[in-house]
C-alpha positions in Angstrom: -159.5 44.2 -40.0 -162.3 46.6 -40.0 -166.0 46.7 -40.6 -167.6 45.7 -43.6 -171.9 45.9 -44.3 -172.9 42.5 -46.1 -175.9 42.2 -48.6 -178.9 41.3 -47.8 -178.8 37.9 -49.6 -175.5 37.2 -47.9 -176.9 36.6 -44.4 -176.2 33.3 -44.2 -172.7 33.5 -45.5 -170.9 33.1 -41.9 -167.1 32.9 -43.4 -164.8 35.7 -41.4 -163.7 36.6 -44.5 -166.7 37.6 -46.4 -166.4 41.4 -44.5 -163.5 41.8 -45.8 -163.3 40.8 -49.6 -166.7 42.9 -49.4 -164.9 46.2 -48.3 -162.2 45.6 -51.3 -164.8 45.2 -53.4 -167.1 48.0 -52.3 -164.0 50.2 -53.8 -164.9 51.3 -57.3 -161.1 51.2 -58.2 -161.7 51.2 -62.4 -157.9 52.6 -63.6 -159.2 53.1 -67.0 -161.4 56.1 -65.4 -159.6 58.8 -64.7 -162.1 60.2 -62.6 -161.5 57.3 -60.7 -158.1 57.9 -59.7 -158.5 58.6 -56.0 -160.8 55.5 -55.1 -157.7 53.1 -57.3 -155.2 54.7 -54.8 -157.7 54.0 -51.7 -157.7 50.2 -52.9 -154.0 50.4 -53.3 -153.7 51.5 -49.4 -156.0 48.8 -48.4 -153.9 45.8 -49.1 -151.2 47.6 -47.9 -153.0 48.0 -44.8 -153.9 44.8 -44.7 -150.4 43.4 -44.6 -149.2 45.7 -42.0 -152.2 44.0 -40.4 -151.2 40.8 -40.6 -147.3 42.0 -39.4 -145.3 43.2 -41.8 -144.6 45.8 -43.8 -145.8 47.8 -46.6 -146.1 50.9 -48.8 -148.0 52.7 -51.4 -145.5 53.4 -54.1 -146.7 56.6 -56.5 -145.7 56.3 -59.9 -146.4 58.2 -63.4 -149.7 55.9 -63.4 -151.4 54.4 -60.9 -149.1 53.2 -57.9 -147.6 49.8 -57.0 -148.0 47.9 -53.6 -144.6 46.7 -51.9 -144.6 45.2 -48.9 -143.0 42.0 -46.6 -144.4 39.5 -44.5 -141.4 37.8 -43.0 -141.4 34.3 -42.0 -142.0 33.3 -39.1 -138.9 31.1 -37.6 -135.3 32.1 -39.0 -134.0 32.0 -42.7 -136.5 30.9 -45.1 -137.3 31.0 -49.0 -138.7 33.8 -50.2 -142.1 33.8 -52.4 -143.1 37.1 -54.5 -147.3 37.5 -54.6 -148.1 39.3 -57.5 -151.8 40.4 -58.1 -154.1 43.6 -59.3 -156.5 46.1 -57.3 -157.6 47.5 -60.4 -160.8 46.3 -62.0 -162.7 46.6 -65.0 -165.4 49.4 -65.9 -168.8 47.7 -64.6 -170.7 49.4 -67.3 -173.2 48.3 -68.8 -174.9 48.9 -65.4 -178.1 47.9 -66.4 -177.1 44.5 -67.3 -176.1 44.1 -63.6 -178.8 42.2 -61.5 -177.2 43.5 -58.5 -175.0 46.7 -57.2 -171.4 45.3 -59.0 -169.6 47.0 -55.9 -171.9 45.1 -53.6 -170.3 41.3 -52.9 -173.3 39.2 -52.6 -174.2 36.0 -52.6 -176.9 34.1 -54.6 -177.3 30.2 -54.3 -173.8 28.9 -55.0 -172.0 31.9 -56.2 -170.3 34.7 -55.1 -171.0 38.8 -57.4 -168.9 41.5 -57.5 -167.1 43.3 -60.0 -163.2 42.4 -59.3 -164.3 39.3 -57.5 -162.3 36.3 -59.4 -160.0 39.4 -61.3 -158.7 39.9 -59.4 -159.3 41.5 -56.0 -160.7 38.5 -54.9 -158.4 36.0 -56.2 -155.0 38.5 -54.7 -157.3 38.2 -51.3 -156.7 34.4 -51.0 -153.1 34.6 -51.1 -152.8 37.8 -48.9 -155.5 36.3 -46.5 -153.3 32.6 -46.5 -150.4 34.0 -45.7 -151.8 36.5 -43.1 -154.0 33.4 -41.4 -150.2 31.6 -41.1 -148.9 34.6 -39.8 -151.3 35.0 -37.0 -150.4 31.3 -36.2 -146.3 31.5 -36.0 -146.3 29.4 -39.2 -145.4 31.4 -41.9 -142.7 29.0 -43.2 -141.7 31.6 -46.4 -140.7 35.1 -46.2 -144.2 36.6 -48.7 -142.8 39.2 -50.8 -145.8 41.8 -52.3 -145.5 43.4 -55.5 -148.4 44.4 -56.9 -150.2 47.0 -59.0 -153.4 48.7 -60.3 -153.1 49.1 -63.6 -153.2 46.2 -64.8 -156.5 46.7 -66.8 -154.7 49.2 -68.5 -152.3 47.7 -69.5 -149.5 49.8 -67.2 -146.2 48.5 -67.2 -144.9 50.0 -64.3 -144.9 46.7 -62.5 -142.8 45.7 -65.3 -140.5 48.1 -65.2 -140.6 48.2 -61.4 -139.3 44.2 -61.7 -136.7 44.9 -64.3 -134.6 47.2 -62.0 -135.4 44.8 -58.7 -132.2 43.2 -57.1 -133.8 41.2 -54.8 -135.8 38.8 -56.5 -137.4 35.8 -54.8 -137.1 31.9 -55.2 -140.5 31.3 -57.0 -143.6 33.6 -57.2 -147.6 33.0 -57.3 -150.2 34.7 -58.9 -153.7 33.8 -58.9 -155.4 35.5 -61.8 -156.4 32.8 -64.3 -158.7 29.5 -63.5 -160.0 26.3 -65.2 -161.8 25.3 -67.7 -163.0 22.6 -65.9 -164.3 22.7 -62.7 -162.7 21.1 -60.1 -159.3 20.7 -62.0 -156.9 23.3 -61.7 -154.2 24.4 -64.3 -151.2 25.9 -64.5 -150.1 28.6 -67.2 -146.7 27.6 -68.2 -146.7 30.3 -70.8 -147.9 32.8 -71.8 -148.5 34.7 -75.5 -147.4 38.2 -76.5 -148.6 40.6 -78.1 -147.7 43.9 -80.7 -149.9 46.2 -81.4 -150.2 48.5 -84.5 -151.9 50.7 -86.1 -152.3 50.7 -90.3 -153.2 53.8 -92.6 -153.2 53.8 -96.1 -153.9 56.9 -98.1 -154.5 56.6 -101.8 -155.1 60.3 -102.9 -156.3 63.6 -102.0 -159.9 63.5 -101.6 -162.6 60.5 -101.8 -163.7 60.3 -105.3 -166.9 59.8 -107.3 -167.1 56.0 -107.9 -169.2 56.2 -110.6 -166.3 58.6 -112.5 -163.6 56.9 -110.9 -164.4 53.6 -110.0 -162.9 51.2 -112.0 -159.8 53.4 -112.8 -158.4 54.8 -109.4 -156.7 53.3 -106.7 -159.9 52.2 -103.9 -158.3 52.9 -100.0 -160.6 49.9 -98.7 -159.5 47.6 -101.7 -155.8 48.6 -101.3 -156.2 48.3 -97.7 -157.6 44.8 -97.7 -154.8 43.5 -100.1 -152.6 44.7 -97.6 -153.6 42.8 -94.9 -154.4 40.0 -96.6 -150.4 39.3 -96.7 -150.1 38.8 -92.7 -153.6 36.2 -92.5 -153.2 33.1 -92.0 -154.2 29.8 -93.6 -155.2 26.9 -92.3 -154.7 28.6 -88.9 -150.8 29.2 -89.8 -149.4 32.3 -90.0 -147.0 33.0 -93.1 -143.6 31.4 -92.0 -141.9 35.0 -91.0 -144.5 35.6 -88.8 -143.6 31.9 -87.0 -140.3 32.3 -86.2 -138.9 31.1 -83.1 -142.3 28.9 -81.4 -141.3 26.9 -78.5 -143.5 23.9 -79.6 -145.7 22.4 -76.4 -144.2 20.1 -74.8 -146.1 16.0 -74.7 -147.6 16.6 -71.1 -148.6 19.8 -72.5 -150.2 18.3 -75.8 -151.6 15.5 -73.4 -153.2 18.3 -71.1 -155.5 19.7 -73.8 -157.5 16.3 -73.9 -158.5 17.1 -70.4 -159.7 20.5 -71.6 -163.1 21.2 -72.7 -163.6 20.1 -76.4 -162.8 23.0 -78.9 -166.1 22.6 -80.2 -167.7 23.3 -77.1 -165.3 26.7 -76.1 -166.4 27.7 -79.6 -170.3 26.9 -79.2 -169.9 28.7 -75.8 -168.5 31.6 -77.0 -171.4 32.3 -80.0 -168.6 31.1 -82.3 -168.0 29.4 -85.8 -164.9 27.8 -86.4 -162.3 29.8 -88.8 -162.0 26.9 -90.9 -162.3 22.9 -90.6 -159.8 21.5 -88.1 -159.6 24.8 -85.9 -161.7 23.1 -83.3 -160.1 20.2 -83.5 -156.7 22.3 -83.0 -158.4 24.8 -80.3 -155.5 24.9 -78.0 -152.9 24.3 -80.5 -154.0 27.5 -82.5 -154.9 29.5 -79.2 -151.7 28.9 -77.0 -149.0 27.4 -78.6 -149.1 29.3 -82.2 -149.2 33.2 -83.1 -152.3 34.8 -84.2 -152.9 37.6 -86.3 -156.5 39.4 -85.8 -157.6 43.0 -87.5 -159.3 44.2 -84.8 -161.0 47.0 -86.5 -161.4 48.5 -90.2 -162.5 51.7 -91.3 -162.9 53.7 -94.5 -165.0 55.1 -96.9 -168.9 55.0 -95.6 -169.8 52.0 -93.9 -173.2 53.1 -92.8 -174.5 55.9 -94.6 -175.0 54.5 -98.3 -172.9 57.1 -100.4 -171.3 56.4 -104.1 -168.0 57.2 -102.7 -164.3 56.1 -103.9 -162.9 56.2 -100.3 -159.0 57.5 -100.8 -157.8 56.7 -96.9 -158.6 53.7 -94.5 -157.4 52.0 -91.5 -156.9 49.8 -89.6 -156.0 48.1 -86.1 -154.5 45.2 -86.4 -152.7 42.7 -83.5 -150.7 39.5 -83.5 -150.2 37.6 -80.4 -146.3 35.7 -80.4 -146.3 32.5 -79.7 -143.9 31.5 -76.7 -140.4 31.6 -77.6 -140.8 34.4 -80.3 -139.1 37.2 -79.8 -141.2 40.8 -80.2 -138.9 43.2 -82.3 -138.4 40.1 -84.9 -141.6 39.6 -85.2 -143.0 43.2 -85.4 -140.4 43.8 -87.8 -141.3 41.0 -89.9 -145.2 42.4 -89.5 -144.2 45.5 -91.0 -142.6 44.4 -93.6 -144.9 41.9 -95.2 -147.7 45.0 -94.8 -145.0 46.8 -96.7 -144.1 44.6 -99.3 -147.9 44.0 -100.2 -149.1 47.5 -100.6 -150.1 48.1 -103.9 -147.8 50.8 -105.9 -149.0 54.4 -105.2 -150.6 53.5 -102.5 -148.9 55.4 -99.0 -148.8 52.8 -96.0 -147.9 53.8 -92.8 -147.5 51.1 -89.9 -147.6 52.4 -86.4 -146.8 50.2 -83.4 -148.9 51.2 -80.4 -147.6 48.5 -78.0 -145.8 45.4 -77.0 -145.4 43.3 -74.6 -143.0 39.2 -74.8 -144.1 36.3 -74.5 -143.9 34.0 -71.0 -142.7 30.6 -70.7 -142.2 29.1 -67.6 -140.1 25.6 -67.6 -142.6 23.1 -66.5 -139.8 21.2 -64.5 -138.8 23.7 -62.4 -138.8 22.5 -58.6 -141.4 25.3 -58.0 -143.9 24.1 -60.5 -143.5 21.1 -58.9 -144.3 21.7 -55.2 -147.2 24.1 -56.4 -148.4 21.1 -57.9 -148.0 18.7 -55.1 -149.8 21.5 -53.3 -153.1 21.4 -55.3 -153.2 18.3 -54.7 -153.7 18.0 -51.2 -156.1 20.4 -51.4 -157.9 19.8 -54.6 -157.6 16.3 -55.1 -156.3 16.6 -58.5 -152.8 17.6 -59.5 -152.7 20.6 -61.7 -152.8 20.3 -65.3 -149.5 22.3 -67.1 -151.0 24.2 -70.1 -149.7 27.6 -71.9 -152.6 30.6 -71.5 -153.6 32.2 -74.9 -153.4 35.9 -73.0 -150.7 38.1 -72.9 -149.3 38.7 -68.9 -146.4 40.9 -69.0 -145.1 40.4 -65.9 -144.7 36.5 -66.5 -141.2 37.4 -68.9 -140.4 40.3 -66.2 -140.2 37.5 -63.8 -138.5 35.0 -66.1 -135.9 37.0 -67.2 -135.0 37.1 -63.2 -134.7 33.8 -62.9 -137.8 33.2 -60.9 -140.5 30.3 -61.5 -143.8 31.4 -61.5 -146.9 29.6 -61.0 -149.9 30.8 -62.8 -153.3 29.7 -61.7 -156.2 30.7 -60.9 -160.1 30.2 -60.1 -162.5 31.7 -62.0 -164.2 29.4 -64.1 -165.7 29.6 -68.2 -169.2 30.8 -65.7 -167.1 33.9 -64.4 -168.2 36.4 -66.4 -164.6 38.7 -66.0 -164.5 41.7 -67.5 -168.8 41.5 -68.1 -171.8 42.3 -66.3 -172.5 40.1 -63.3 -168.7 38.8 -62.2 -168.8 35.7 -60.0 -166.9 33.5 -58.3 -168.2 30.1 -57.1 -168.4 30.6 -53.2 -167.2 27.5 -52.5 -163.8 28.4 -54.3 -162.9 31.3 -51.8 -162.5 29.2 -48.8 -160.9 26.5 -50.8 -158.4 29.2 -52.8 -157.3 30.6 -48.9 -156.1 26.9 -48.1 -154.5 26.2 -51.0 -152.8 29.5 -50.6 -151.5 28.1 -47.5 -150.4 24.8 -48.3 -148.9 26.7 -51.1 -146.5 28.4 -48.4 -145.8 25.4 -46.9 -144.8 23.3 -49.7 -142.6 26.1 -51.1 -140.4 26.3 -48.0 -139.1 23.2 -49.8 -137.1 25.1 -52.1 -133.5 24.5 -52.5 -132.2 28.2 -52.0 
């Protein structure tokens, strides 16, 4: 494609497509800067150029956001299934810069890993399916027609992918995205599902004006102490949510159940993440309580005077507060059911009020689905190992979008627990972008197995 300057510690990096994962990366395409706007766009245009590159077509689509990506690569001999890519040129903030030890719009590569901000999420990881099907296409053996849709917002949580999906009429016979990994290395997984997630935001108001505590204290309604009753009605115990807050799990499946015993040890993703466990047994039920179940979490409280020390009888406080559905749970039930729990456990005189800021379903993928299965076989060959199937605690909302149309997705990834997304100092195991680039291709291949 075009030129690309490589950092000096990359020198001995040789791989042809090292230039050009470094000019993606070089753009600082952060959607949640609006200042940024302009260089989002210019990473938009580049994988669009890039598929006309590789001989086919595509377009920049503007939207009330930041724009989508649409384009075809057709296969290369006659009728053939067709495979949507989906994927992300929009990247987290890199700040705090200081914490970088090298430019984060720089790729570069020290001993066995590759740095860049947007490198495993998820310009680079989009790159190894573009660059797979592109390397096909050069040969004559694309055997699927590659269908693009793609955005950059994602970090921002724009739905006009979404939306963009929701009014499609062509559809496709499976779809690929590679924006997750393992948590192993070396064994890949496959998100069969996905969580979702509402939003809201709680204020509670208990009179006109904060009070003095030591006149009223004691006597009048306390904001905070009102606040935290309130709350206290949607927690959970034992790592179980009250019972209308669980309505409608899909419960995991045995190979699913079976797949976490190949995961690293709760114990260990708690030690690694600085954590302590919420009670006893929620190690022991990591992947249970993190995939397959909602969770409720107040994200932020606020009220009174947390820093300063003042004698006050705070009169308002609030909160942000988010639940993530398990699969199978349908959103407006269970916001609803969210609201009125809060409802019902505000203390008299107190005035709640419950504000849903977003929302996005839940994902599940059947695990039987002949695409799942020739993704699979596809690791494989490539990997050694077949693919784990396992549900992803994270919310993706374009995993439903594509659901709801029929189409199986496979959702996968490789980053690693090492990767560092969305911190300082991003990385990818080098090794991995080679290695992700064939198994893009054998992906194609195997999926041109589809009954359609």
């Amino acid at each position: 494609m075009r030129d690309a300057g490589r950092s000096v510690d990359s020198a001995a990096v040789a791989e042809p497509w090292f230039d050009e994962v470094s000019e993606l990366l070089r753009i600082p395409s952060v959607s949640a800067d609006p200042e940024r706007a302009g260089d989002v766009t210019q990473a938009a245009e580049w994988l669009a150029a890039f598929v006309r590159d590789a001989g086919g077509d595509a377009e920049v689509v503007p939207t009330a956001t930041h724009p989508l990506i649409v384009g075809d690569l057709r296969a290369s001999n006659g009728e053939a299934p067709t495979v949507l890519v989906y994927g992300h040129v929009d990247v987290q903030p890199a700040d705090p810069l200081e914490l970088w030890e090298s430019d984060p719009f720089t790729l570069e590569q020290r001993d066995d890993w590759l740095y860049g901000r947007g490198v495993v999420d998820d310009k680079g990881q989009l790159y190894m399916l573009a660059k797979g099907a592109a390397e096909l296409a050069a040969a004559g053996e694309l055997p699927v027609n590659v269908r693009f849709a793609c955005d950059s917002e994602e970090e921002t949580g724009g739905h006009q992918i979404v939306d963009f999906l929701v009014a499609d009429e062509r559809g496709a016979d499976a779809a690929i995205i590679f924006d997750s990994g393992m948590t192993t290395h070396g064994v890949p997984e496959f998100a069969v599902a996905t969580r979702g997630l509402v939003y809201f935001h709680v204020t509670l108001r208990t009179g006109e004006r904060d009070l003095h505590s030591g006149l009223f204290g004691g006597a009048a309604l306390n904001a905070v102490h009102a606040l935290m009753q309130t709350l206290a009605a949607v927690r959970a115990t034992n790592g179980r949510l009250p019972e209308p807050l669980r309505a409608g799990i899909a419960p995991p499946t045995d190979e699913e159940r079976a797949a976490w015993g190949e995961l690293v040890p709760g114990t260990q993703m708690l030690a690694d993440g600085g954590a302590q466990p919420d009670a006893e047994g929620a190690a022991d039920e990591f992947y249970l309580r993190t995939t397959a179940e909602p969770a409720l979490d107040v994200n932020g409280i606020s009220g009174g005077s947390p820093v300063l020390q003042k004698t006050v009888l705070p009169v308002f406080a609030e909160a942000n507060v988010s639940i993530r559905l398990a699969p199978g749970q349908d959103v407006e039930t269970i916001a609803a059911a969210v609201e009125r729990l809060l409802h019902e456990a505000a203390p008299d005189g107190a005035e709640l009020e419950v504000k849903r800021l977003s929302a996005a379903a839940a994902g599940l993928v059947a695990p039987d689905a002949q695409a799942v299965q020739l993704a699979q076989d596809a690791f494989e060959r490539t990997m050694g190992r077949r693919p784990l199937l396992v549900r992803s605690g994270g919310t993706l909302p374009i995993v439903p979008a594509l659901v709801d149309k029929g189409i199986a997705t496979i959702v996968t990834g490789f980053g690693t627990p090492e990767s560092n997304i969305h911190s300082p100092n991003e990385r990818l195991l080098a090794e991995y972008m080679p290695l992700g680039i064939e198994t893009a291709k054998e992906l194609f291949r195997s999926l041109a197995a589809l009954d359609v």
